[in-house]
Backbone as numpy.savetxt, mean C-alpha at the origin, in Angstrom:
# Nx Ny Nz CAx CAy CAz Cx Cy Cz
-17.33 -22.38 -1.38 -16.43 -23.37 -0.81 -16.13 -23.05 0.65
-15.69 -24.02 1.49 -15.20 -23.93 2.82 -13.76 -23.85 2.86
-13.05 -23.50 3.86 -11.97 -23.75 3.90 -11.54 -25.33 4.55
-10.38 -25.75 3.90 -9.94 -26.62 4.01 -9.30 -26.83 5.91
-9.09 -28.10 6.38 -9.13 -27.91 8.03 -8.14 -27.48 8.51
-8.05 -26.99 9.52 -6.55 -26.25 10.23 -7.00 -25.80 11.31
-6.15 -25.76 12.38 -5.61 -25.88 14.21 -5.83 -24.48 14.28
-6.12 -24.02 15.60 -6.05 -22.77 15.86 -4.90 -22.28 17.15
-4.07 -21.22 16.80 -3.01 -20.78 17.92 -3.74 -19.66 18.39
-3.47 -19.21 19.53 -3.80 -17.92 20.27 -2.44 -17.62 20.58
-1.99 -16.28 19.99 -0.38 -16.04 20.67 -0.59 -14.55 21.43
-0.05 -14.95 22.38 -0.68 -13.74 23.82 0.34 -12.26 23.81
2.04 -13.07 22.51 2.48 -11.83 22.86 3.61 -12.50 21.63
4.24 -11.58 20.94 4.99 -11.56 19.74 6.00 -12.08 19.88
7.01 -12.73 20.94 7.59 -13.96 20.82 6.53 -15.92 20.70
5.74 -15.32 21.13 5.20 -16.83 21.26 4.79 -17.21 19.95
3.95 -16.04 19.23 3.92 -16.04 18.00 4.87 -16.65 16.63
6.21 -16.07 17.01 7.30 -16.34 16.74 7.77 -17.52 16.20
7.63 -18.38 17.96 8.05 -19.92 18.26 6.67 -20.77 17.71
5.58 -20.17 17.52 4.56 -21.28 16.48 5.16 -20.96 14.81
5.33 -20.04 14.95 5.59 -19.51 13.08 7.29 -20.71 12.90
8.37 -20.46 13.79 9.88 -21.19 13.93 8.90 -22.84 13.52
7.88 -23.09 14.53 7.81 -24.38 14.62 6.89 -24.94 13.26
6.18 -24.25 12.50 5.30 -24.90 11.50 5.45 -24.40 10.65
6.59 -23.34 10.92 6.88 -22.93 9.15 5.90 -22.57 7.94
6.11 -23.56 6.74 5.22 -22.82 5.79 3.77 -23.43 6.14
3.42 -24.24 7.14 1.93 -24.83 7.69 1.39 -23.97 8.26
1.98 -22.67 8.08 1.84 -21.87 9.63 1.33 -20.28 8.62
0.14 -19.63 9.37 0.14 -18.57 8.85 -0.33 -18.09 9.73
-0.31 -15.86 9.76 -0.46 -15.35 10.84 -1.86 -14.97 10.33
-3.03 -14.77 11.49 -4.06 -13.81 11.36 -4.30 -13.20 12.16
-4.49 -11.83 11.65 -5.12 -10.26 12.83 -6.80 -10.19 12.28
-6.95 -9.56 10.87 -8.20 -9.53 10.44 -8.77 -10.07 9.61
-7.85 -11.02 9.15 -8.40 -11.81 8.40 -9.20 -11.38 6.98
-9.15 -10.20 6.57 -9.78 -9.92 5.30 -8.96 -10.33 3.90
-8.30 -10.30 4.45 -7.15 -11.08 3.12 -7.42 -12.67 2.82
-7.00 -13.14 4.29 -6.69 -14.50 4.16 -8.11 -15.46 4.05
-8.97 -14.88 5.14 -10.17 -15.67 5.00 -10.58 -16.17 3.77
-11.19 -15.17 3.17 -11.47 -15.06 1.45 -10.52 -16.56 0.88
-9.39 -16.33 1.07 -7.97 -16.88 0.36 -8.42 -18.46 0.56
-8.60 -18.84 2.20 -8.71 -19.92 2.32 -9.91 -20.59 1.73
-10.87 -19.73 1.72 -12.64 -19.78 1.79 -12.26 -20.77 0.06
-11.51 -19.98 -0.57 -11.54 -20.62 -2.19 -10.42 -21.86 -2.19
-9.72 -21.64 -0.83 -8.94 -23.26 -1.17 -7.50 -22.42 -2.13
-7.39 -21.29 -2.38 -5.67 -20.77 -2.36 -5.03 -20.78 -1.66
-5.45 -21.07 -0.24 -4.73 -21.01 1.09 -4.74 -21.80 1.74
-3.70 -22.84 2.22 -4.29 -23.93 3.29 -3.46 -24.13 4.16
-3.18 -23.34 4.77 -2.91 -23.18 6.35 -3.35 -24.43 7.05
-1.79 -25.08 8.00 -2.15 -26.26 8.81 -3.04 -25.23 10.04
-2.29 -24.53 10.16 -2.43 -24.18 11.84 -2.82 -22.40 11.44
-3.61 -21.64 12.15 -3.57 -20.20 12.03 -3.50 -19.87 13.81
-1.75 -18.94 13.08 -1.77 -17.92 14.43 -2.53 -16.59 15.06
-3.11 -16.74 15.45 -4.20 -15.37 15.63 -2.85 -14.49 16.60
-2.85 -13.44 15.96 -2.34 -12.09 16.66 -2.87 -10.92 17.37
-4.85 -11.41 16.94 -5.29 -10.00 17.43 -4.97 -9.27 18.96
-4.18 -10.18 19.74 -4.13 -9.26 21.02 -2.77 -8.67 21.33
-1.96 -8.81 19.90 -0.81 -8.21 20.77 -0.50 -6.82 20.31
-0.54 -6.05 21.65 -1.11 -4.51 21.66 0.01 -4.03 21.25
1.69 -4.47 21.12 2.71 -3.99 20.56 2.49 -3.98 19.19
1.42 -4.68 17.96 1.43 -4.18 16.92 0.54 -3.26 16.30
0.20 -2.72 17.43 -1.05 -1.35 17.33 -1.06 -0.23 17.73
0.32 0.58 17.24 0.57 1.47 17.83 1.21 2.63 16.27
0.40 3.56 16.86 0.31 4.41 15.92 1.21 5.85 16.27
2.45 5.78 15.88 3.13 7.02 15.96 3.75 8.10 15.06
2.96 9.10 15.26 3.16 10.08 14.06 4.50 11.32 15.05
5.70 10.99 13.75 6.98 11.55 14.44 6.99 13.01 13.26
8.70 13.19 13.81 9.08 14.52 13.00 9.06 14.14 11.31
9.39 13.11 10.87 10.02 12.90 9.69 9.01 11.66 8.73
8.23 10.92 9.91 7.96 9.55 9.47 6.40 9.29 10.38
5.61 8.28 9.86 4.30 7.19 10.74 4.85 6.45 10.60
4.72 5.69 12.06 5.46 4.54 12.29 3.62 3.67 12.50
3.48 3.23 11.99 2.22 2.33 11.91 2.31 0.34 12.33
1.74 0.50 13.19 2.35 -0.99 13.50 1.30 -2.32 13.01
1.90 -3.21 12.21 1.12 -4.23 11.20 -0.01 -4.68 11.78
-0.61 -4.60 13.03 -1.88 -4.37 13.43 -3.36 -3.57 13.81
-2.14 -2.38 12.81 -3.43 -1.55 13.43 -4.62 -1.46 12.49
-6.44 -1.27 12.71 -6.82 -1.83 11.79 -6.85 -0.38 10.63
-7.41 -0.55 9.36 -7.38 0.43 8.78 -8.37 1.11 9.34
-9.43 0.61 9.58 -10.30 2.13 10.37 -9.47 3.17 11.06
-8.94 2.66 11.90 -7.85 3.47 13.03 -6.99 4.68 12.06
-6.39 4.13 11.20 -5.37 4.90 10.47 -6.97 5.82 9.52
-7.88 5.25 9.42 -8.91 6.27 8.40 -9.09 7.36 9.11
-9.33 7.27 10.83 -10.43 8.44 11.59 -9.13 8.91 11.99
-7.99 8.50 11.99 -6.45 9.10 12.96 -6.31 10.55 12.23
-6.51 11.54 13.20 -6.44 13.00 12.26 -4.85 13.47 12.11
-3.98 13.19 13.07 -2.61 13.48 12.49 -2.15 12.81 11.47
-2.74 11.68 11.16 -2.39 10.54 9.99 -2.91 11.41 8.86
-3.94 12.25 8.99 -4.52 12.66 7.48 -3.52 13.85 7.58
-3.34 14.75 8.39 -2.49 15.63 7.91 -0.75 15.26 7.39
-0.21 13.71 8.06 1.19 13.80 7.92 0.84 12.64 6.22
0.09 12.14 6.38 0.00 11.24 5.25 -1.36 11.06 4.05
-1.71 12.59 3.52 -2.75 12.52 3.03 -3.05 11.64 1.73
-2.04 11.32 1.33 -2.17 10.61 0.32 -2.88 8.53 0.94
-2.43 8.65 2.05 -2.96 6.95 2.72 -4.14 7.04 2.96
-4.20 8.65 3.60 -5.87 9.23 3.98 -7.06 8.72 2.43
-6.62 9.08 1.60 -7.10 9.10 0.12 -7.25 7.43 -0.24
-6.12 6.83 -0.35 -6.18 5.48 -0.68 -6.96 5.03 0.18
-7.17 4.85 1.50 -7.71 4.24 2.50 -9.63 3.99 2.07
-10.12 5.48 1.43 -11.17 5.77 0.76 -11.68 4.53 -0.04
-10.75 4.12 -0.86 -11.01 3.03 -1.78 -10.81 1.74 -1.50
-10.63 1.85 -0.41 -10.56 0.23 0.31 -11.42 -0.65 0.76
-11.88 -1.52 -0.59 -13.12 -2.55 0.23 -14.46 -1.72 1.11
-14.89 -1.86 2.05 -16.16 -1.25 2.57 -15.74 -0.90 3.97
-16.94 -0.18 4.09 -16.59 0.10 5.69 -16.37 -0.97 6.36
-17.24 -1.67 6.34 -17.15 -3.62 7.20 -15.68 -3.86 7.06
-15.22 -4.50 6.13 -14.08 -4.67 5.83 -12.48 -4.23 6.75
-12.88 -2.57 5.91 -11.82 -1.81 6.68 -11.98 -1.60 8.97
-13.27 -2.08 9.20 -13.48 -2.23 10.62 -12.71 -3.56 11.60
-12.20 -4.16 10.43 -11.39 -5.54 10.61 -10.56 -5.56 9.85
-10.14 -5.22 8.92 -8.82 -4.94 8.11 -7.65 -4.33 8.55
-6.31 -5.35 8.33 -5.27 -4.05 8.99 -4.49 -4.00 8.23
-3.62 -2.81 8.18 -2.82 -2.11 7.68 -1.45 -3.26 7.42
-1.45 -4.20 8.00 -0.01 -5.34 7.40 -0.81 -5.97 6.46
-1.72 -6.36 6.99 -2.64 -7.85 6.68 -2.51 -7.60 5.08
-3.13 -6.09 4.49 -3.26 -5.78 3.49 -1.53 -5.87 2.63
-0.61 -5.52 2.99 0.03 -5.22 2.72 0.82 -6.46 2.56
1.02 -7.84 3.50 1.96 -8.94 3.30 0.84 -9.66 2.35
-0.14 -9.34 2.11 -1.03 -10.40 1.24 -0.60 -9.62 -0.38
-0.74 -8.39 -0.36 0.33 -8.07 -1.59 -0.68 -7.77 -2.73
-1.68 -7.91 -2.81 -2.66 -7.59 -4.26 -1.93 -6.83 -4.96
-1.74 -7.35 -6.16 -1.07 -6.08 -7.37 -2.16 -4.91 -7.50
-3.63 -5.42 -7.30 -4.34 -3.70 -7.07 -4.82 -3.33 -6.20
-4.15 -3.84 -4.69 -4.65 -3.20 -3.64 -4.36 -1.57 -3.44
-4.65 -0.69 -2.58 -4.67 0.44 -2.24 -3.35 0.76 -1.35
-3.11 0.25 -0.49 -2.51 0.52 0.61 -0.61 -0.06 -0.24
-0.36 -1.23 -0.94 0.93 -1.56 -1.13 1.40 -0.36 -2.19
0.39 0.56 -3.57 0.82 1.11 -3.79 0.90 2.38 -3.23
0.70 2.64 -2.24 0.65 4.01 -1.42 1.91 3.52 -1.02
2.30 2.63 -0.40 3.62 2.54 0.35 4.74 2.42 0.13
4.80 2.35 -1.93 5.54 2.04 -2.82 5.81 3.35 -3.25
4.92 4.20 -3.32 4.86 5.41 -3.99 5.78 6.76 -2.49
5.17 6.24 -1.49 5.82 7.00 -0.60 7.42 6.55 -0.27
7.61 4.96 -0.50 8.82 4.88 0.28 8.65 4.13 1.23
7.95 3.36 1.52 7.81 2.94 2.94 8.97 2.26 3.44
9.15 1.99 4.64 10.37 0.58 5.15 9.51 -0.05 6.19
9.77 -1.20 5.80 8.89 -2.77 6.43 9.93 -3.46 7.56
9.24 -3.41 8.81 9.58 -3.99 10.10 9.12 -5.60 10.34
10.66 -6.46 9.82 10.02 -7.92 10.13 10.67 -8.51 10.76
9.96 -9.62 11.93 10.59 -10.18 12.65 11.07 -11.86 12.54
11.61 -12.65 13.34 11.53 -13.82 13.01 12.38 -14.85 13.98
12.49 -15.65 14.66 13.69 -16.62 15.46 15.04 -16.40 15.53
14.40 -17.16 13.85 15.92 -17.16 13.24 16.60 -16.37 12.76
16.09 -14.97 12.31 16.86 -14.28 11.11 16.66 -12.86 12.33
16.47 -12.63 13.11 16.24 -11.56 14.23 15.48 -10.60 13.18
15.72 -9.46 13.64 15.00 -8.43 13.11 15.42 -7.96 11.90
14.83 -7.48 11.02 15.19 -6.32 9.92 14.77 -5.64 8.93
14.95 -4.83 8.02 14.04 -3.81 7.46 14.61 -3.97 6.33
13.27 -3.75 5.27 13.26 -4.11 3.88 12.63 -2.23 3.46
13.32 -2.37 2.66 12.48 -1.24 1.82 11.75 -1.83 0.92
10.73 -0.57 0.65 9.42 -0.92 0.02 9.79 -1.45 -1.51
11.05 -0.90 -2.56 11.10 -1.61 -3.38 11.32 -2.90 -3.66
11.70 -3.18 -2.27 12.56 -4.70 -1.93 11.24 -5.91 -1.90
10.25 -5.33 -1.22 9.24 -5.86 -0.76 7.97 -6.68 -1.06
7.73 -5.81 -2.16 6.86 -6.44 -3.08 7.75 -7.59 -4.42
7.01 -8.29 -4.49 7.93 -9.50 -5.24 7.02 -9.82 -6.90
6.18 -10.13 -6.20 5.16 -10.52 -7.46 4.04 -10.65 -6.69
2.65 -11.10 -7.77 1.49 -11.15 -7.07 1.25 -11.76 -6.07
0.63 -10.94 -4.82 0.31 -12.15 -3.73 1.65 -12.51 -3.14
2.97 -11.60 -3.25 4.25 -12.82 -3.19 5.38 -11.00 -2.76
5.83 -11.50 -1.04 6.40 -10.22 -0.87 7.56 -10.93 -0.16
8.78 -10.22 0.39 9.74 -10.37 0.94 10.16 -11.19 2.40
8.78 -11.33 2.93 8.10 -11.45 4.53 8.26 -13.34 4.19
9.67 -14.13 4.77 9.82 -15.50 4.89 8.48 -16.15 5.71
8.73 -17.47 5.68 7.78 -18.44 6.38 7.46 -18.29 7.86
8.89 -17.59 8.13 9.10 -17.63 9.90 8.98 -16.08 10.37
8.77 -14.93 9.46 8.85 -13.79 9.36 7.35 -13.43 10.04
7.21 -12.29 10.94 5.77 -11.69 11.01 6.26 -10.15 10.82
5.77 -9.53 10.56 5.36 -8.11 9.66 5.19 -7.11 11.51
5.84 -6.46 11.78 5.11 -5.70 13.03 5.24 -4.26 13.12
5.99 -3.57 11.77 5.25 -2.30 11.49 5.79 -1.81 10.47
5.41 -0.70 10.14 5.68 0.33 8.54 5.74 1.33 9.07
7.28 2.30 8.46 7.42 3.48 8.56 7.24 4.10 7.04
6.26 5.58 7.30 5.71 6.29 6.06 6.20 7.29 6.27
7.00 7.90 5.15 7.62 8.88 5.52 7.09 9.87 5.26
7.41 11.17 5.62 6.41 12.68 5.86 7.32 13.46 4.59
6.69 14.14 4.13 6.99 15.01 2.85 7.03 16.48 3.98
7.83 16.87 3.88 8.11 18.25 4.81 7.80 19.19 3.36
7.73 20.64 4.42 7.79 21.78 3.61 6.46 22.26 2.75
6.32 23.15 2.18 4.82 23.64 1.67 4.77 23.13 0.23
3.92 23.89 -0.28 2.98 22.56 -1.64 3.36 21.89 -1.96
2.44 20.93 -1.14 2.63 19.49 -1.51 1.14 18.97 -1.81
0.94 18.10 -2.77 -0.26 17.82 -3.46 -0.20 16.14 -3.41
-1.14 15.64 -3.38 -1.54 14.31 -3.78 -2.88 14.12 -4.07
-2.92 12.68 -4.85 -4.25 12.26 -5.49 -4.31 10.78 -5.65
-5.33 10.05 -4.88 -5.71 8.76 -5.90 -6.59 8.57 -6.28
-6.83 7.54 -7.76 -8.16 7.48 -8.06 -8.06 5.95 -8.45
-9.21 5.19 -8.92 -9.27 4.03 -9.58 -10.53 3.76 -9.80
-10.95 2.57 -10.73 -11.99 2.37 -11.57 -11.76 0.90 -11.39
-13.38 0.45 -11.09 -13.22 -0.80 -10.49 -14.79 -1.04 -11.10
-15.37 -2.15 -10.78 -16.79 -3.13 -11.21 -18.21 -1.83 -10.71
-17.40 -2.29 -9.28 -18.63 -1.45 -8.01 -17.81 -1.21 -7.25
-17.47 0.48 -6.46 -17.08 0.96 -5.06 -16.74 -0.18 -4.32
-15.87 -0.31 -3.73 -15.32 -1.63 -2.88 -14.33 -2.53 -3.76
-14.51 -3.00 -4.81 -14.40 -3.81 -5.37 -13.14 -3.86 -5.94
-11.97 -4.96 -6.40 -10.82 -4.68 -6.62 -10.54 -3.78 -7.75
-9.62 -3.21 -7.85 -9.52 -1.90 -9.14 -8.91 -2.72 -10.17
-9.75 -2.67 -11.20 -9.43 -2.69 -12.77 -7.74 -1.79 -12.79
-7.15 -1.09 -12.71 -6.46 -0.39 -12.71 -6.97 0.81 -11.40
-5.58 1.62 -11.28 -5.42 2.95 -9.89 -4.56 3.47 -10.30
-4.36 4.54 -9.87 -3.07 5.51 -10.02 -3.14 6.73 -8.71
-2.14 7.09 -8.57 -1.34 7.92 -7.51 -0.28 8.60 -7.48
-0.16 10.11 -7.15 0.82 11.01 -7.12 0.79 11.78 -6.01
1.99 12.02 -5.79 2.09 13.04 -4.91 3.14 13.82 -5.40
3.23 15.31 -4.88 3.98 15.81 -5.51 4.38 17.28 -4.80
5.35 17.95 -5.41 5.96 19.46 -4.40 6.27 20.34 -5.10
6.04 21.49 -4.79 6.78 22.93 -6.13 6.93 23.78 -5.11
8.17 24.35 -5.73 8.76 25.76 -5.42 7.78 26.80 -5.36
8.26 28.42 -5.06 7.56 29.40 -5.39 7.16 29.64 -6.01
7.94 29.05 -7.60 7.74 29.18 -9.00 6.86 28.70 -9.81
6.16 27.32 -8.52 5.65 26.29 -9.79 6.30 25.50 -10.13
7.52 25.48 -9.51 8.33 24.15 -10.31 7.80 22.62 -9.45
8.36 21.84 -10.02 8.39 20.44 -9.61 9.63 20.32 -8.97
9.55 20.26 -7.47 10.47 19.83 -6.65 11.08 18.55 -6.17
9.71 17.67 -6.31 9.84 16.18 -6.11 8.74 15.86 -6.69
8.70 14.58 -6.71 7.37 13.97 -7.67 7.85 12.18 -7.26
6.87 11.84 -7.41 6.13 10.31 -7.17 5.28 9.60 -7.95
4.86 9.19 -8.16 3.38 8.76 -9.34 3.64 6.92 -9.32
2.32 6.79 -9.39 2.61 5.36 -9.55 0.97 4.54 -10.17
1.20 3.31 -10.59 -0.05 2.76 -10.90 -0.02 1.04 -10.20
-1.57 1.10 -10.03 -2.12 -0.57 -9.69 -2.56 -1.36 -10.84
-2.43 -2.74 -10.19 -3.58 -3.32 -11.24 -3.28 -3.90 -12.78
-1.55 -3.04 -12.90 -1.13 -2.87 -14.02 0.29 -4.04 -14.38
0.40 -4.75 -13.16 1.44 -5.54 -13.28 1.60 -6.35 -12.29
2.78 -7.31 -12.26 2.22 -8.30 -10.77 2.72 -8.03 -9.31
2.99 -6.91 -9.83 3.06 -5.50 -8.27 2.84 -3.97 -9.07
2.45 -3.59 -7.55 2.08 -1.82 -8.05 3.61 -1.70 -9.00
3.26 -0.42 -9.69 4.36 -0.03 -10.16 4.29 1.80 -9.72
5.86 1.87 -9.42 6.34 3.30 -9.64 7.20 3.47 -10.50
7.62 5.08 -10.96 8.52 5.35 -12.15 9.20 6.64 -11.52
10.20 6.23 -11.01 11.49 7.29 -10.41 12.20 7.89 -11.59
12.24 7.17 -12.51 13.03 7.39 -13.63 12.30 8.45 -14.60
11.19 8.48 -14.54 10.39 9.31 -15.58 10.08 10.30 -14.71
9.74 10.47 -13.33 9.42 11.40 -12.17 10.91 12.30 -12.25
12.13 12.22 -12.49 13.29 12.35 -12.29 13.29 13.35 -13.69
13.09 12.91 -14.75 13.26 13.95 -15.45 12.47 15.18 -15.78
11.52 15.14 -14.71 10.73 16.11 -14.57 11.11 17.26 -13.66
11.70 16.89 -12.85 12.24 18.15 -11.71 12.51 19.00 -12.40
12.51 20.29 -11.63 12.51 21.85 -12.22 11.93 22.22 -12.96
10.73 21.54 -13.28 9.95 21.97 -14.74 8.72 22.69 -13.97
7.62 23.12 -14.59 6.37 23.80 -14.25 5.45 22.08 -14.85
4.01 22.49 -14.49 3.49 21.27 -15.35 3.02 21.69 -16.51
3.02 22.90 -17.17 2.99 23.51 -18.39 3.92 22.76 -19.39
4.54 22.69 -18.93 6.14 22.11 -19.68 6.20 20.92 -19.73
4.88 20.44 -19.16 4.81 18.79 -19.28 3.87 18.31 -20.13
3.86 17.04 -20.81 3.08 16.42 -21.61 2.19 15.48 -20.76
1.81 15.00 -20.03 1.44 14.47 -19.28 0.94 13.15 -19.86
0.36 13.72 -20.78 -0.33 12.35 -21.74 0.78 11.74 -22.26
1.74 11.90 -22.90 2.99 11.35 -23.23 3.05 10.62 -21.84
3.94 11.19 -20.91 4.48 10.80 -19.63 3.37 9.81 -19.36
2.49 9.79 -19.13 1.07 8.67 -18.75 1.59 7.59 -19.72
1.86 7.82 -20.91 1.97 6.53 -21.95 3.12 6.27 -21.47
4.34 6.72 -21.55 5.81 6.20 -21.53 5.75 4.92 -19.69
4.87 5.70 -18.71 4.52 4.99 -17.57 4.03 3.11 -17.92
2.66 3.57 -18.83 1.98 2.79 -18.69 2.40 1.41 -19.93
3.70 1.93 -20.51 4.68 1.14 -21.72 5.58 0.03 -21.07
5.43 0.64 -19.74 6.45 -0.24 -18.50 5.73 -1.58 -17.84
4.42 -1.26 -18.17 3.45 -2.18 -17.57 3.02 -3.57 -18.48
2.90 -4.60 -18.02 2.76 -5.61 -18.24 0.98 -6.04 -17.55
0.22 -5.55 -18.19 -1.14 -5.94 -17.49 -1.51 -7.05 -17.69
-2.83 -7.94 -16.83 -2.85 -9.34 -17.26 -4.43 -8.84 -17.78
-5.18 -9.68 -18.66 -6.61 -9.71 -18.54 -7.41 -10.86 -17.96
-8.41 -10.74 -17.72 -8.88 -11.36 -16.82 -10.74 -11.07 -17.44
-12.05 -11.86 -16.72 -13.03 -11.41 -16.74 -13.85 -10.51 -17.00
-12.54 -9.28 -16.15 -13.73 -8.12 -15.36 -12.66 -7.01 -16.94
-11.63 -7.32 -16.98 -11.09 -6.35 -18.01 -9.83 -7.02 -18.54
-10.03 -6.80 -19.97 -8.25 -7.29 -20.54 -7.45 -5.86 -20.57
-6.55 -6.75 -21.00 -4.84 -5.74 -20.68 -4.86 -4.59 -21.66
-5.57 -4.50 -22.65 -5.99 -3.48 -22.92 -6.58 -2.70 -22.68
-7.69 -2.87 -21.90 -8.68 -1.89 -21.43 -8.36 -1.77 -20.28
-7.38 -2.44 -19.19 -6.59 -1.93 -18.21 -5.42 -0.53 -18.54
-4.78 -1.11 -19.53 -3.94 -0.18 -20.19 -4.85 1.53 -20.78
-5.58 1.21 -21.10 -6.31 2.28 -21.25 -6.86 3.26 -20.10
-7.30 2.15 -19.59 -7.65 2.73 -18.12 -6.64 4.03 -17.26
-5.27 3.70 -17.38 -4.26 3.80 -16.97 -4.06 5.13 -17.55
-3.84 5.30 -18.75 -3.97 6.50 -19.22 -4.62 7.34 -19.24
-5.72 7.57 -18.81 -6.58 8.34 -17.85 -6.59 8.48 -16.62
-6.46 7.78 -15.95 -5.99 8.09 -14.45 -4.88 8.55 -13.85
-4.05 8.35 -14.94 -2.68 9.07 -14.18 -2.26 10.22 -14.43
-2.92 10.97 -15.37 -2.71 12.36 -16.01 -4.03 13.17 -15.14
-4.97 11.73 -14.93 -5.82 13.20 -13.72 -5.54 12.74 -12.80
-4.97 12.34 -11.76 -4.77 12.34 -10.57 -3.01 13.31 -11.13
-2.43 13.10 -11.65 -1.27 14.09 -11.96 -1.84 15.87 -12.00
-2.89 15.98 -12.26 -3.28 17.09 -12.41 -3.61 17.43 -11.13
-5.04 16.62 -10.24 -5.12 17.17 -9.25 -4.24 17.06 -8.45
-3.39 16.44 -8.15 -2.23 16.71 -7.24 -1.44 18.44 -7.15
-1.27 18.32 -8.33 -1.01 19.79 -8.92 -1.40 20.82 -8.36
-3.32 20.55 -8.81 -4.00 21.58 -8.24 -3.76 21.60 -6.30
-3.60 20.41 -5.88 -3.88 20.38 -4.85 -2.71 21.20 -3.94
-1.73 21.15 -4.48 -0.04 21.58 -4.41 -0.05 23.20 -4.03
-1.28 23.63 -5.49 -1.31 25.37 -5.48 -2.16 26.02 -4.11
-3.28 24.77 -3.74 -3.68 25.87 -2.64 -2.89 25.51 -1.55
-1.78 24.67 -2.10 -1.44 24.26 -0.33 0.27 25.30 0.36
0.17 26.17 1.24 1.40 26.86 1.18 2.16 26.67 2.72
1.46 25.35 2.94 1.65 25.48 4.22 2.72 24.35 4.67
3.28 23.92 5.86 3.84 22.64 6.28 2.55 21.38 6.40
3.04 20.32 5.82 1.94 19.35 5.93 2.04 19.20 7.64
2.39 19.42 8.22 2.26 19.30 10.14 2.15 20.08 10.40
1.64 21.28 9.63 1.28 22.66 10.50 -0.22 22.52 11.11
C-alpha cells in the first residue's frame, strides 16, 4: 500500500515546529526518521494531513552524559547513542537493547524519541526506559514545558502521554552509581531485526556480600506496554540470588501480564517465552554484577 496524501512542513527550529503542531493539531504529525511512522502510514494506520519534518533542529541532538543522568535529546539517531562510548559505560543496559533494534539501516535513521513516542509494546528502547526510570521532556504552545515520568508515559499500545500539540525533545536516563552493577537483555523474535515475540531485561546491584541492593527487571511484548515489577523486585532486596527462586519470581512476573496472540505467536507461547527469558537474563545480570567491582563511570 501507499500512503494516503499529506503536505509537507520543513521546521528550521523548535518553535516553528510548535506553531505547525498548535495549528493542525491531530492532522499534524512530527517526523525526524521516520522508521516508525513511515511503515505506519505505508499501511494506512496513519494519516497525517500535513508531516512536520524536524530533521534539522540541532537542539534535539544533543547527547549529554552528566554526574547522575544521559540527557539524550528526541533526535538523536540510535546509531549515535550505539557507537557513543560514554553512553555504553553510563548506560549499558541501552547499549544492549540498542543490539536488538531492527537493522543496521534502520537504526542509521532511527531515533531515540521516534522509537519511543510511537510506543511498540515490544519495542527495545520504551522498555529500557521503563526499566531504568526515564523522565520525558515535552514541549508544546499551549501547555509550555513539562516532564512526565516514564511510568506516566506509556499508556497503551502505540498510545503514550505526548498530546496532539506536544513534541518529545529529550530523555533523561538515569546512571546507577557505585560498583556491581549487572544488566542483561534478551528476546526471541521470527528473524534478528524483527519485532520480539516477547523480551526481558534486568539490571541489577549487590553489596560485598552478594546481596541484592537494587533490582529492576522487566518484560516486552507481554502487554499493551512494556511491563516492570517494583513490587516483586522490592521483596527481593537483601537477599543473595541463592535465596531466590527465580523461576517462581519469572512466573509471579509473567501472571501480571496480559499477552495478546497474534500470527507470529499466541499468548501462550508468548507467556512461555517469558519464562525463560527473564530468569536468564536475571541470571546473567548477576553474573555480570560479580565481575563488575568497579564505578560504572570509572
Amino acid at each position: 500500500m501507499k500512503a494516503a496524501p499529506f503536505d509537507y512542513l520543513l521546521a528550521h527550529d523548535l518553535d516553528e515546529a510548535l506553531n505547525h503542531l498548535e495549528q493542525y493539531g491531530a492532522d499534524a504529525k512530527l517526523i525526524a526518521g521516520g522508521q516508525s511512522l513511515v511503515p505506519m502510514m505505508a499501511m494506512r494506520l496513519a494519516r497525517p494531513e500535513w508531516l512536520v519534518d524536524i530533521n534539522r533542529l540541532q537542539s534535539l541532538k544533543r547527547i549529554d552524559v552528566l554526574d547522575n543522568k544521559v540527557h539524550v535529546g528526541a533526535g538523536v539517531r540510535q546509531r549515535d547513542i550505539e557507537f557513543h562510548a560514554q553512553v555504553h559505560v553510563a548506560l549499558p543496559l541501552v547499549k544492549q537493547a540498542l543490539q536488538w533494534v531492527g537493522h543496521q539501516q534502520t537504526r542509521n535513521r532511527g531515533t531515540v524519541g521516534g522509537s519511543l513516542v510511537y510506543a511498540d509494546p515490544s519495542s527495545e528502547l520504551p522498555l529500557s526506559a521503563l526499566l531504568l526510570g526515564a523522565t520525558f521532556y515535552l514541549e508544546s504552545k499551549s501547555e509550555g514545558s513539562r516532564q512526565v515520568q516514564a511510568q506516566d508515559f506509556f499508556l497503551g499500545p502505540m498510545f503514550t502521554s505526548v498530546g496532539e500539540t506536544d513534541c518529545l525533545t529529550g530523555i533523561d536516563f538515569p546512571i546507577w552509581s557505585g560498583g556491581k552493577i549487572g544488566c542483561a537483555f534478551e528476546e526471541t523474535a521470527i528473524r534478528r531485526g524483527d519485532f520480539a515475540m516477547a523480551s526481558a531485561a534486568c539490571q541489577l546491584q549487590l553489596d560485598d556480600s552478594q546481596r541484592i541492593v537494587r533490582l529492576s527487571f522487566g518484560l516486552g511484548g507481554m502487554d499493551g506496554t512494556p511491563r516492570v515489577f517494583p513490587d516483586l523486585a522490592q521483596g527481593l532486596l537483601g537477599q543473595t540470588l541463592a535465596q531466590v527462586d527465580i523461576h517462581d519470581l519469572s512466573a509471579l512476573a509473567v501472571a501480571q501480564c496480559e499477552p495478546g496472540g497474534d500470527m507470529h505467536a499466541s499468548a501462550q507461547y508468548r507467556r512461555h517465552l517469558a519464562r525463560v527469558l527473564l530468569p536468564r537474563v536475571i541470571q546473567q545480570a548477576h553474573q555480570h554484577a560479580l565481575s563488575s567491582s568497579i564505578n560504572v563511570l570509572s
